[in-house]
C-alpha positions as CSV (number, residue, x, y, z in Angstrom):
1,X,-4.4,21.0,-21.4
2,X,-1.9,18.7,-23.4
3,X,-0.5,16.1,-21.6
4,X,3.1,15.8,-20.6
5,X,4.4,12.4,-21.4
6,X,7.2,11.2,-18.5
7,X,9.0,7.9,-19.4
8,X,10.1,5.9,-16.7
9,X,10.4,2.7,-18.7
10,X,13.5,0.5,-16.9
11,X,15.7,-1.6,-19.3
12,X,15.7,-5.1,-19.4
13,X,18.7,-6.4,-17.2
14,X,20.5,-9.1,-18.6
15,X,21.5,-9.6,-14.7
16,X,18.0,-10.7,-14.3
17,X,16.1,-12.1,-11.5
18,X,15.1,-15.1,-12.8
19,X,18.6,-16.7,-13.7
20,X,20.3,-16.0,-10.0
21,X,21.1,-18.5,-7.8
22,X,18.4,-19.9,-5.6
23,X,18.3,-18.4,-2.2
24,X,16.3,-20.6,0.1
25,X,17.1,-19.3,3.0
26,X,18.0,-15.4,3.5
27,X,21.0,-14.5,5.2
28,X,20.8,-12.9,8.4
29,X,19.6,-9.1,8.6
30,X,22.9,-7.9,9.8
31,X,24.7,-10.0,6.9
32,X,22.0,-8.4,4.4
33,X,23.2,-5.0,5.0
34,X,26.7,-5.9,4.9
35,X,28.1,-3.3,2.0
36,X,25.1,-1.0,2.3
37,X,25.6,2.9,3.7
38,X,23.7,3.8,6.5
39,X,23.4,7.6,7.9
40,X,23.3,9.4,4.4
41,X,20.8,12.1,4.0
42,X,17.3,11.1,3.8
43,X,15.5,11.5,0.0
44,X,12.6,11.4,-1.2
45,X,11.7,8.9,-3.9
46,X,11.8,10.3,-7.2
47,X,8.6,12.3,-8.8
48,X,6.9,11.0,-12.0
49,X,5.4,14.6,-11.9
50,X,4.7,16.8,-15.1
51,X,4.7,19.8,-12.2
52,X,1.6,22.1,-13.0
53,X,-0.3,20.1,-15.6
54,X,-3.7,19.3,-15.3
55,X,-3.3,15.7,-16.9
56,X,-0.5,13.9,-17.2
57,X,0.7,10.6,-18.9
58,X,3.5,8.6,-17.7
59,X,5.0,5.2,-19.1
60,X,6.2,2.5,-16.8
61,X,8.0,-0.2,-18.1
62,X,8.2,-3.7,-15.7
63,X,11.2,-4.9,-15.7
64,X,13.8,-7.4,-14.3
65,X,16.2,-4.8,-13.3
66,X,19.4,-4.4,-10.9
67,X,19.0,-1.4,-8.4
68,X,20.9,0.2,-5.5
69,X,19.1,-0.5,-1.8
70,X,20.6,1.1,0.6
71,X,24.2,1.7,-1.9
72,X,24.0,-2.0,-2.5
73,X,23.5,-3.9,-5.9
74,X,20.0,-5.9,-5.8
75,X,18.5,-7.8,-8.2
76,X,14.2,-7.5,-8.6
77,X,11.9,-6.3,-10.3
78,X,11.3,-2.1,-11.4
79,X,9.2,0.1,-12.7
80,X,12.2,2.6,-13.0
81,X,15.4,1.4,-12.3
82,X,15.1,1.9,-8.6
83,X,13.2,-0.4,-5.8
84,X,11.0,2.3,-4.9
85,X,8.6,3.3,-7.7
86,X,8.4,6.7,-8.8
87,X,5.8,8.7,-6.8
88,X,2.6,9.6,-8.7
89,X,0.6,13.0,-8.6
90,X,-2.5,13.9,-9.6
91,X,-4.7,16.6,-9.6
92,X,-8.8,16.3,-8.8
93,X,-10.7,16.3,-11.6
94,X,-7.8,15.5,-13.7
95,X,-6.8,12.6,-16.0
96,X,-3.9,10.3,-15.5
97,X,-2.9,8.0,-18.7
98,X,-0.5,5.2,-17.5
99,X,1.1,3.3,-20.7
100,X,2.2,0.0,-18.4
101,X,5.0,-1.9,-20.7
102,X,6.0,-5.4,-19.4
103,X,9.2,-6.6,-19.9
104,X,8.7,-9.3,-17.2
105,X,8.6,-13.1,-18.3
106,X,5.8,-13.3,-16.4
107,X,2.2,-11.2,-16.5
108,X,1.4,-8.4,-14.3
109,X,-0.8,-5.6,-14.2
110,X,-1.4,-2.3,-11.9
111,X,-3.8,-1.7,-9.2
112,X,-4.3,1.8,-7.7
113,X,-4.8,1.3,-4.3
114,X,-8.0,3.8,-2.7
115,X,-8.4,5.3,-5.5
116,X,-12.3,6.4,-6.0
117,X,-11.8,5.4,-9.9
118,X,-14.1,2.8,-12.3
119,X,-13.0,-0.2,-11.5
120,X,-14.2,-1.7,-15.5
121,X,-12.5,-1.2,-18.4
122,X,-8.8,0.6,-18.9
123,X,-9.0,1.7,-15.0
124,X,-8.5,0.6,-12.1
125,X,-9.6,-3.1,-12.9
126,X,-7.1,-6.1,-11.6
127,X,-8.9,-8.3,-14.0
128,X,-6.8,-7.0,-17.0
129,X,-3.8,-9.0,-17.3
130,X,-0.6,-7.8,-19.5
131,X,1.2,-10.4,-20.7
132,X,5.1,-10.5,-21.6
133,X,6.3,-8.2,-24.3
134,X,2.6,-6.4,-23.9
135,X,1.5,-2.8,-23.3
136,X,-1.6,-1.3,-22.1
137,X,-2.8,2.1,-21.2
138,X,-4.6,2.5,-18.1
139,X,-6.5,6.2,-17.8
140,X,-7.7,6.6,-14.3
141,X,-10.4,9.8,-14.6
142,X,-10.1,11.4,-10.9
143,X,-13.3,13.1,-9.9
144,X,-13.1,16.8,-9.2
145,X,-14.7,16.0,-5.6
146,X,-12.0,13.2,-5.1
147,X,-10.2,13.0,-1.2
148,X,-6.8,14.8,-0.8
149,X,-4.0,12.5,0.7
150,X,-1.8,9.5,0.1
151,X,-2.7,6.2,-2.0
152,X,-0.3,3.6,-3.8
153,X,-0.2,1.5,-6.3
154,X,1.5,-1.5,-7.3
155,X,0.9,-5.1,-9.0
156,X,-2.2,-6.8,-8.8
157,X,-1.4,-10.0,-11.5
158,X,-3.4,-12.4,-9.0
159,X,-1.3,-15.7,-9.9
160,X,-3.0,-15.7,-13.3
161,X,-1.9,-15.8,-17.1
162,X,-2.9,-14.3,-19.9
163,X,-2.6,-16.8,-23.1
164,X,-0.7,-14.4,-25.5
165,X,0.9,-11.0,-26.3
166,X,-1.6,-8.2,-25.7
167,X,-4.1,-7.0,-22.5
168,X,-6.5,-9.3,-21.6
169,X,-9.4,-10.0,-18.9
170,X,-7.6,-12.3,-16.2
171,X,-10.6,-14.4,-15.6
172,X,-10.8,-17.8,-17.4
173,X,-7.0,-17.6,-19.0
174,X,-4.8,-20.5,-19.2
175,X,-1.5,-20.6,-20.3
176,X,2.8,-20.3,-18.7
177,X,3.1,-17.1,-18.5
178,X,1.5,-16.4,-14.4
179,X,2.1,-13.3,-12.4
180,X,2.1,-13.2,-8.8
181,X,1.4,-10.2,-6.4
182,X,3.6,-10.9,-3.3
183,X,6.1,-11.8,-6.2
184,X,6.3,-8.7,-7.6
185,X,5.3,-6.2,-4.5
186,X,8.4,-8.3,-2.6
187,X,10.6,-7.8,-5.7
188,X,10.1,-4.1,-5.5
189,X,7.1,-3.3,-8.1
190,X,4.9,-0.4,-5.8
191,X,5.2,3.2,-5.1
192,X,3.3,6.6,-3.7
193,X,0.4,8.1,-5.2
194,X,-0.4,11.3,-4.0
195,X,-3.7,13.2,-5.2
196,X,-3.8,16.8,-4.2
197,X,-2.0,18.3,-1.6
198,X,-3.7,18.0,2.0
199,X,-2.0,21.4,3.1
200,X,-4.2,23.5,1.3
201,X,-7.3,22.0,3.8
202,X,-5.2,22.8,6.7
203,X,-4.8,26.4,8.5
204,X,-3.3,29.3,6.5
205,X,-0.1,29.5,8.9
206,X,0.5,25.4,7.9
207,X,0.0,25.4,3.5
208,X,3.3,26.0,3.2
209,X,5.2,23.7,5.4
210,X,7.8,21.0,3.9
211,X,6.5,17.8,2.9
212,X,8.1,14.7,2.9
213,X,6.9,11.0,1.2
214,X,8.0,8.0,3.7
215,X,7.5,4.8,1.6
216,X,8.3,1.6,3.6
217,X,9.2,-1.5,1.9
218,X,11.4,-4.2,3.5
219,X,13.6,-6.8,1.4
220,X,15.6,-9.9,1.3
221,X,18.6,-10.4,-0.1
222,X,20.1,-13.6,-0.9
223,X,23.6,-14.3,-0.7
224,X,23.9,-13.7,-4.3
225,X,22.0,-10.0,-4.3
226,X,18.9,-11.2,-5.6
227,X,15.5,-10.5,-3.9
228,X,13.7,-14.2,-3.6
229,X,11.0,-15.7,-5.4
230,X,8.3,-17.6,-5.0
231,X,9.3,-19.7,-8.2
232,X,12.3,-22.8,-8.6
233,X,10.6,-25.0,-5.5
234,X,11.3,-21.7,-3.1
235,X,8.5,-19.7,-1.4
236,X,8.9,-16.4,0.2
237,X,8.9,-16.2,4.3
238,X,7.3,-13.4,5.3
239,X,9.2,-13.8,8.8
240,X,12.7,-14.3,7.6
241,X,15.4,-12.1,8.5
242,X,14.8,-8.8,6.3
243,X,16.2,-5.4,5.5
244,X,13.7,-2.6,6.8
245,X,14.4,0.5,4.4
246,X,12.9,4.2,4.5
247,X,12.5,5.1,0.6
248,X,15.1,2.3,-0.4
249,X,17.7,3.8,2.0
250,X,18.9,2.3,4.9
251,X,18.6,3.7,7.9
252,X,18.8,8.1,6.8
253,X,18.7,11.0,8.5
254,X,15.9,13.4,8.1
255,X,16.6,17.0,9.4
256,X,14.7,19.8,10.8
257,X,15.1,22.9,12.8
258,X,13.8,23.4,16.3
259,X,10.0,24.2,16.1
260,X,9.3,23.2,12.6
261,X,6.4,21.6,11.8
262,X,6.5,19.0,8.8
263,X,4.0,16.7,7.0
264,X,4.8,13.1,6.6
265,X,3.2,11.0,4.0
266,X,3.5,7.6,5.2
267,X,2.9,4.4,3.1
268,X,3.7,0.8,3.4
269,X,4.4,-0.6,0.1
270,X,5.7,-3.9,1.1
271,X,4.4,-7.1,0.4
272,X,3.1,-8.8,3.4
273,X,4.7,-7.5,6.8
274,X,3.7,-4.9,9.2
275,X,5.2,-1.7,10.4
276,X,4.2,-0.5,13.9
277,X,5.7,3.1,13.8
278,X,6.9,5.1,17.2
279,X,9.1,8.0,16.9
280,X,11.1,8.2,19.8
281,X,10.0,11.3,22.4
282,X,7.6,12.2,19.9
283,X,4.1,12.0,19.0
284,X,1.9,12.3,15.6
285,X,-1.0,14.4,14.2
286,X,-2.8,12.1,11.9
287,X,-4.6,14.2,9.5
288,X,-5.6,11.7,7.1
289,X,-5.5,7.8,7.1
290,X,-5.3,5.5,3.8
291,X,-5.3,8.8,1.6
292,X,-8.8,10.3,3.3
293,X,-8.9,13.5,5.4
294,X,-10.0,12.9,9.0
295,X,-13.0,14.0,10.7
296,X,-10.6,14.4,14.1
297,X,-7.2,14.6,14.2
298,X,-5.8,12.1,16.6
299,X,-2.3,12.6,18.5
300,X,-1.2,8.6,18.6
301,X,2.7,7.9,19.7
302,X,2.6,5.0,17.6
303,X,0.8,3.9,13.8
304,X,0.3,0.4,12.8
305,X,0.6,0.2,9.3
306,X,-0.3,-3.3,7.8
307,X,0.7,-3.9,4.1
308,X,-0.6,-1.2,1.9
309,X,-1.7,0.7,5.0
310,X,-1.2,5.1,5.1
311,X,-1.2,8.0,7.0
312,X,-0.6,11.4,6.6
313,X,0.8,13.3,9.8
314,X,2.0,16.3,11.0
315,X,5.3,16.1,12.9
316,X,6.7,19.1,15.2
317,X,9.9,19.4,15.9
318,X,11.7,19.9,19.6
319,X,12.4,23.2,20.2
320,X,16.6,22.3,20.7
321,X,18.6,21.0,19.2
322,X,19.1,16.9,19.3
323,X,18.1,13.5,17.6
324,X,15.1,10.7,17.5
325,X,14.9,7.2,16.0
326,X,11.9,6.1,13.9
327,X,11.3,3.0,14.7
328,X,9.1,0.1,13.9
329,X,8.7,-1.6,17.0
330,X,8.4,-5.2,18.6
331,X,5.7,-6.6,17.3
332,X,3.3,-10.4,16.7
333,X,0.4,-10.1,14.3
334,X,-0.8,-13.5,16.0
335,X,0.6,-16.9,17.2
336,X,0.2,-18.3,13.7
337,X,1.8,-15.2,12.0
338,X,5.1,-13.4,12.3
339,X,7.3,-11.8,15.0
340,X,8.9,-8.3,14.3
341,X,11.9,-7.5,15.8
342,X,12.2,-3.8,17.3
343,X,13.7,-2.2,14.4
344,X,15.2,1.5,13.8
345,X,14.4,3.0,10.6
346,X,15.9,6.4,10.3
347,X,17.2,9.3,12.4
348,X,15.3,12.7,12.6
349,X,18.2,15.5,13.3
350,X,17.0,18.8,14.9
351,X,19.4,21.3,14.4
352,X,20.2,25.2,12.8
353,X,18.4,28.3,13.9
354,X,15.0,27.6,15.6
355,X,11.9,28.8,13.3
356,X,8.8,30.1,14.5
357,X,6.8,27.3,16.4
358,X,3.6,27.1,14.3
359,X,0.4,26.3,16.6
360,X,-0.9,23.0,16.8
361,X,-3.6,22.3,14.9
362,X,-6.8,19.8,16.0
363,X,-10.1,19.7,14.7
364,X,-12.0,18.2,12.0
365,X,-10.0,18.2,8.3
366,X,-12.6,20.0,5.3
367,X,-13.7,17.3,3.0
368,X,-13.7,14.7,6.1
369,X,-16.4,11.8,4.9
370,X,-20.0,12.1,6.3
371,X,-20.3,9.7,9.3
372,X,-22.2,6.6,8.5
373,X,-23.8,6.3,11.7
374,X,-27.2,7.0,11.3
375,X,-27.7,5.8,7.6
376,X,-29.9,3.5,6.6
377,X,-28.7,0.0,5.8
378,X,-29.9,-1.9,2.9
379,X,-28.4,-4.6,3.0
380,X,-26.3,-6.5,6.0
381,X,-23.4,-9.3,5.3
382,X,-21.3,-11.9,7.0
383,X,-17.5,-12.3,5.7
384,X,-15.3,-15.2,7.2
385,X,-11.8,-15.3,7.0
386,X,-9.9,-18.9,7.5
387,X,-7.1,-20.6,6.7
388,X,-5.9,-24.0,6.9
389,X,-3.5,-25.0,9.6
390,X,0.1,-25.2,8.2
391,X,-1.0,-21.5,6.6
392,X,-1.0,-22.4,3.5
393,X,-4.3,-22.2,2.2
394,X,-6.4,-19.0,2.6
395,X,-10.4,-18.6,2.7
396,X,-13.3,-16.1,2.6
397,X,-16.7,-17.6,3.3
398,X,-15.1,-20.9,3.2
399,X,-14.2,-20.5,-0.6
400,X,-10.9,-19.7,-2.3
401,X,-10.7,-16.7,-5.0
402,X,-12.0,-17.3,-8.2
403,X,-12.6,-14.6,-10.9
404,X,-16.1,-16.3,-12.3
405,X,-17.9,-15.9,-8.8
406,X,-18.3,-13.8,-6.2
407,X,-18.9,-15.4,-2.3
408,X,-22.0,-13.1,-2.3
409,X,-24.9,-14.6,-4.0
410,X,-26.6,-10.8,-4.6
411,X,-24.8,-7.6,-5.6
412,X,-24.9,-4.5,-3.9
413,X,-27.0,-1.4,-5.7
414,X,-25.5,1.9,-6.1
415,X,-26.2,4.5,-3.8
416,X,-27.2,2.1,-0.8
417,X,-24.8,1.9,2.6
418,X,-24.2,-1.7,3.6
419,X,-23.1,-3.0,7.0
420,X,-20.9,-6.0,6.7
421,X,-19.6,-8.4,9.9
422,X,-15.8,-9.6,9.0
423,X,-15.1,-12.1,11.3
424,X,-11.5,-14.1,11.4
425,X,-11.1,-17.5,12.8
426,X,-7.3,-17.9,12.0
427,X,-4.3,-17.2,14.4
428,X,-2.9,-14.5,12.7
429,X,-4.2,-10.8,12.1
430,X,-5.6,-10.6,8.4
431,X,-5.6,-6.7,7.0
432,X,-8.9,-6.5,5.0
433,X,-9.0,-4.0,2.0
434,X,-11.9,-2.9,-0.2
435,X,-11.0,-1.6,-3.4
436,X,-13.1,1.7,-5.2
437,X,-14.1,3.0,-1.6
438,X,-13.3,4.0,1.8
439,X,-15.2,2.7,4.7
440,X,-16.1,3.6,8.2
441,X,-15.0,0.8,11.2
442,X,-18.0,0.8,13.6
443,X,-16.9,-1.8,16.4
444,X,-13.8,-4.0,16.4
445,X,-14.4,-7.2,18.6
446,X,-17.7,-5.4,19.9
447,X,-16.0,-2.8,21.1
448,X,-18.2,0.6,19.6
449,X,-15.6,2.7,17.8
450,X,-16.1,6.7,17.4
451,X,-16.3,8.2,14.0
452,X,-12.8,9.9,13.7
453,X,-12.2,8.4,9.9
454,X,-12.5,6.2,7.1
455,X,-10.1,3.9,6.1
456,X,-9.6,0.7,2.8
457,X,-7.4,-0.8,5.1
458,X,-8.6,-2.4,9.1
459,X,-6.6,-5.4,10.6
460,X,-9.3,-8.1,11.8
461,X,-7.8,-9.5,14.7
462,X,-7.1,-13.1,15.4
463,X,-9.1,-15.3,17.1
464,X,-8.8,-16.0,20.7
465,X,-9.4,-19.5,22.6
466,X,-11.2,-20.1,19.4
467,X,-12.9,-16.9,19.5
468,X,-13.1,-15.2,16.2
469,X,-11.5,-11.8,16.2
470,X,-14.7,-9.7,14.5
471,X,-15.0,-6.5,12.7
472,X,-17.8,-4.6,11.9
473,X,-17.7,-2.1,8.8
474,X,-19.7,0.1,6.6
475,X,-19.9,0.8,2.9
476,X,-20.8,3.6,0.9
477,X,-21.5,2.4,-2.5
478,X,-21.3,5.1,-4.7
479,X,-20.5,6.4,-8.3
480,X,-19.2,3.0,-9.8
481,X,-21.0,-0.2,-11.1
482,X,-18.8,-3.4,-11.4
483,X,-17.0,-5.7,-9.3
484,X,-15.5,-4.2,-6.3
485,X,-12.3,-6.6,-5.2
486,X,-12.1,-7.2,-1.2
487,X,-9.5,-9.6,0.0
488,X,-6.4,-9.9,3.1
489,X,-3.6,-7.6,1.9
490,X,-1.0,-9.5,2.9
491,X,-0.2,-10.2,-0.4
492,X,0.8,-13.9,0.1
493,X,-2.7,-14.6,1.2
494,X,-4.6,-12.9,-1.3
495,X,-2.3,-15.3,-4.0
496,X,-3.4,-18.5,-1.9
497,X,-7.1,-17.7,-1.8
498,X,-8.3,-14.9,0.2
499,X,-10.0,-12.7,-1.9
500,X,-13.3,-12.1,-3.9
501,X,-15.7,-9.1,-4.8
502,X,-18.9,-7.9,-4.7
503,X,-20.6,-7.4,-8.0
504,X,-22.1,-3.5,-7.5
505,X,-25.4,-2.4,-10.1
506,X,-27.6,0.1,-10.3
């Protein structure tokens, strides 16, 4: 079928980022949100959809860009105009072409976080670097067998340069022009991805229920409007004061009627902090998690959601009317890492003639992953996550990211289940994330864990009276040759060292 070609290319604002004042220090959250509206009606971010086409293709132009947060002017970075990106859809088996056009001063790229895609060549590969003024065009061929659920994607620029106009391999180029991913997640450069639509693997009685995307990013705003930096002798502090927002709005109001049943598509998009999620009287139906259907649906009151983390849930409203907050509440991802104020998000409203209260549904989810249990393992690993002590400095295997080596001395082969051991000797939690592939958590600090799911995102927990915090996963290495990036997803880590890849052959 022809494809339908969307432009969301943002202008260049000659407000831009880069010449505001420096903000060193943000205001306080209440002082942020001074001039912002609270309470309106909750949205959902914009589609980059071409409806019912098979294959799509959709331009995104990078820009510096002014956008309203929350009814407030802000200065960052945009794929659109707007601080939340545009939400992509696509269809299994289908072919999305992506024409990325940087307007930035700075390089940058795209990564497609969970995707099952190639990572070589014009797909998902963070090695290819775009450098100002440049366009490539990414084309991310879905398989027709490809999981139904919620993924994202964002920059992946790696705090490398690409020496002129034009795409290029990251690895081994030298120049001014270097991109940065907490730079440009913080500044507002992510969004949804959805593929499929996960009602259709759920009962008859539930395909037709509303759906709603929930992308949670948080940002601060300097005195002067602009979203800080880590550039002019300034570095971004994850656990400054910030502005927690639901879609870019601050604080809405998401209605139902009594009894109705509604799927949430939840995704944090932010940079580096973490959302522990409670809805207030209420529980959650996780269906999927990290944009793969679940092998049992769990009924948690709360969701941690780590940077780039995702869940897909069913939530059923009370059968009168009233109101609940969404919250993220208190939380510490160690005593080296940050401290999360209890924060409210947005309001659900129940209200209007009560609907017909659809049964609950439990069970396994068609499509759910085989369970890795009892497959043979070819090859077993050790991963070490450190860090210095002022935090500065991050570390797998006692080495810092570089694009000519992996830490692993042999690749994995194609078609073979490894078993690796992620073990983390820092204070803080670190959020590991494998790109190309799901995985399937078999202990977390030896504690045997269930097959319910897989998941690219698991938080290794901080060590304890200098005992690691240790993770045990497995891989399924399937379809794709190539490196396969791992590193922390807090993106300021990844920057300062904390990443690699396995080199995957047949």
């Amino acid at each position: 079928m022809t494809a339908v070609a969307l432009l969301l290319s943002a202008a260049v604002g000659t407000e831009a980022m880069a010449d505001s004042p420096k903000d060193t220090q943000p205001p306080s959250t209440a002082q942020q949100e001074k001039g912002m509206h609270p309470g309106l009606p909750f949205h959902d971010p914009a589609d980059a959809d071409t409806g019912n086409q098979q294959n799509v293709t959709i331009t995104l132009g990078a820009s510096q860009a002014s956008f309203q947060v929350g009814g407030k002017k802000v200065y960052g970075d945009s794929y659109s105009g707007t601080f939340t990106a545009p939400t992509i859809r696509a269809r299994p088996g289908s072919t999305v072409t992506i024409k990325l056009v940087n307007h930035l001063p700075v390089a940058t790229n795209l990564h497609f976080h969970g995707l099952h895609v190639s990572p070589t060549g014009q797909s998902d590969d963070p090695f290819l670097c775009v450098a100002p003024g440049a366009t490539t065009t990414y084309q991310l061929a879905i398989p027709a067998n490809h999981p139904l659920g919620t993924f994202w994607y964002h920059s992946h620029a790696m705090g490398t340069t690409c020496s002129s106009p034009g795409s290029y391999d990251m690895s081994g180029m030298t120049g001014s022009m270097t991109g940065d991913v907490e730079d440009q997640i913080f500044a507002g450069l992510s969004g949804a991805l959805i593929v499929g639509d996960d009602r259709t693997l759920l009962p008859a009685s539930l395909r037709n229920i509303t759906t709603h995307t929930v992308v949670l990013k948080d940002a601060q705003i300097g005195a002067a409007g602009h979203i800080p930096q880590n550039t002019g002798g300034n570095s971004i502090n994850s656990n400054n004061p910030t502005v927690r927002l639901v879609n870019g709005q601050l604080r809405p109001v998401l209605s139902m009627k009594p009894n109705e049943t509604q799927l949430w598509r939840l995704v944090n998009a932010g940079a580096d902090i973490f959302y522990q999620l409670q809805l207030d009287g209420y529980s959650f139906t996780v269906i999927g998690e990290d944009g793969t259907p679940v092998a049992l649906t769990t009924t948690p009151n709360t969701l941690l959601l780590p940077p780039g983390k995702r869940y897909d849930v069913l939530v059923t409203a009370n059968g009168t009317p009233g109101s609940a907050t969404l919250r993220t509440t208190a939380y510490s991802n160690g005593p080296q890492g940050d401290q999360y104020p209890d924060t409210a998000l947005a309001t659900l409203k129940v209200a209007g003639t009560p609907v017909k209260r659809l049964p609950a549904f439990a069970g396994s989810m068609p499509t759910a992953p085989d369970d890795l249990s009892t497959a043979p393992i070819a090859q077993k690993r050790a991963v070490q996550l450190s860090e210095n002590s002022d935090g500065t400095q991050f570390y797998i295997n006692g080495k810092q990211f570089s694009s000519d080596a992996s830490v692993f001395a042999t690749p994995a082969k194609l078609g073979t289940v490894e078993e690796w051991t992620i073990t983390n000797t820092a204070g803080e939690d670190h959020p590991f994330h494998l790109h190309t592939t799901a995985f399937q958590v078999m202990a977390v600090n030896g504690d045997p864990k269930r097959y319910i799911h897989d998941q690219d995102i698991v938080v290794v927990p901080h060590a304890v009276n200098g005992v690691p915090g240790k993770v045990v996963i497995r891989i399924p290495f399937s379809d794709y040759t190539g490196a396969w990036m791992f590193h922390c997803h807090i993106a300021a880590h990844e920057d300062n060292g904390m990443m690699s890849f396995i080199n995957v052959v047949k």
